[in-house]
N, C-alpha and C positions, 0 to 999 in steps of 0.2 A: 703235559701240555700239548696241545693238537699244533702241527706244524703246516705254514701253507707256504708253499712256493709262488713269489708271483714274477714276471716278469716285463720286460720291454715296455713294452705295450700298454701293459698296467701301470707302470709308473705314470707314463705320459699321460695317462688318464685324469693319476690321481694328481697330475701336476698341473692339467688343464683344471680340473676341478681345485685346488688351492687358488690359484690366481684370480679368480670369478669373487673371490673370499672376502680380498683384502677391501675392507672399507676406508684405507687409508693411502696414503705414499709413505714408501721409509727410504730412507737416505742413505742407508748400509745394513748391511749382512753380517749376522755373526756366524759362522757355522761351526758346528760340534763337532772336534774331530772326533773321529773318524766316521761316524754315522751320515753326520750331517754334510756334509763335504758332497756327494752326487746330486742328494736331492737339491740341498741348495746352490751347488751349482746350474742345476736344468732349472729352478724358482729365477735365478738373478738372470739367466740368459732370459728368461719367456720377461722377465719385469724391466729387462732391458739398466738394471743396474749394475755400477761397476764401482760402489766401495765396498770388498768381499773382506771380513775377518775372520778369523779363527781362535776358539778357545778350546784348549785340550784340558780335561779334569780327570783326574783319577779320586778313586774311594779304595784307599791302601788299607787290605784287609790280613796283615798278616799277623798269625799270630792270636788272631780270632776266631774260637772255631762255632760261639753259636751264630745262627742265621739272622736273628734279633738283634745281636750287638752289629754284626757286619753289615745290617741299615743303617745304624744310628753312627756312622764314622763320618768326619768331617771331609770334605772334599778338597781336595788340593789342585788349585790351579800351576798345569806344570807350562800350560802359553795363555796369554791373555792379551786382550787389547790395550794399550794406556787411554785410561780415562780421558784424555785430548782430542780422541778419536772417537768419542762416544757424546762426549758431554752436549745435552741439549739436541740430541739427534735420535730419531726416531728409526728405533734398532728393530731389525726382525730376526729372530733366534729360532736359527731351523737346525733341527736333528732328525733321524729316520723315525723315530718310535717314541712316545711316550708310555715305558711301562711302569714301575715304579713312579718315575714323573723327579727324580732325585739330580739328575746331572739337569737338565732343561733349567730346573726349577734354580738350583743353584747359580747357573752361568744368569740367568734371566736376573736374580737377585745380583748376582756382580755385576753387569750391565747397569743396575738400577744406582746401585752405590756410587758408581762411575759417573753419575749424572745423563746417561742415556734414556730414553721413554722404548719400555722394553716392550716385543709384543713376540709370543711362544707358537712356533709353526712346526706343524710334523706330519709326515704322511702317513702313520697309526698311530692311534688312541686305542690306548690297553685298558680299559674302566676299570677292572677287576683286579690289576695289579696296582690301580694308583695308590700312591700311602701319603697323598694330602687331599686324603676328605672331597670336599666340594670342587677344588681346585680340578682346572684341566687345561690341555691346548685354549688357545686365544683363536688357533688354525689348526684343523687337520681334515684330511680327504676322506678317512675312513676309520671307523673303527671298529676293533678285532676283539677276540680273546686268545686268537694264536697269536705264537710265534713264528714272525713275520719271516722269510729268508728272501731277500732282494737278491734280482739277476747281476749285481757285482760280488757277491758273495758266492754264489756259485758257482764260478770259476775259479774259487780256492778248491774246490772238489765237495761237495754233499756231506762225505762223510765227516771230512775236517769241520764241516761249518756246525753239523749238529754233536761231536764232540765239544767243540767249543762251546756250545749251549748251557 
């Protein structure tokens, strides 16, 4: 898979470019750890909101060695918002990347369960890697067919970031 470094600069771009987006006001942030956490920090400062949450999921694949079954694993919310803090409030669910579309899609569906009106933000859209069909971002600044590497990742070091890939 082609790999693109972007930077600073870029972000801010694609973060002036989401805000221009929103056809609506939302009333709180959910952000994906650990993805979503910069972008949607720089989205709530430029939107000037301050109820920020966090939902962390994992897809525990151990023990699994085809590529097919370790899709089809249930996702495990290990933090989440209490539905109190959702209900009847119009949620924006920001993470860095939509590639599969599996964690977004998920926390967007907990949100919905919760009684929240979910709406899905990301600064890439991966078309090529989605595995729901028609489905996609509700927001996103740009779409790719790389593999994105944000300037907070590259100061784990390059090489760590695309071993971890």
């Amino acid at each position: 898979m082609r790999r693109e470094i972007i930077g600073w600069d870029e972000v801010d771009r694609l973060i002036d470019y989401l805000v221009v987006q929103f056809e609506r006001e939302f009333e709180a942030m959910v952000l994906i750890t650990r993805g979503g956490i910069v972008p949607g920090g720089l989205l709530a400062e430029a939107m000037g909101l301050s109820d920020i949450l966090t939902a962390a999921v994992d897809f525990p694949v151990n023990k699994i060695e085809s590529k097919k079954e370790k899709l089809l694993v249930w996702p495990q919310f290990l933090q989440f918002p209490e539905d109190d803090l959702m209900r009847g409030r119009r949620i924006l669910v920001v993470d860095d990347v939509w590639g599969s579309g599996r964690t977004i899609t998920a926390v967007k569906n907990r949100v919905s369960a919760g009684g929240g009106i979910p709406s899905t933000c990301v600064l890439h859209y991966n078309p090529q890697r989605n595995l729901f069909g028609s489905a996609r971002p509700d927001y996103f600044a740009a779409s790719t067919d790389a593999y994105i590497i944000y300037p907070w990742e590259t100061d784990r070091g390059i090489d760590r970031v695309l071993k971890d890939y």
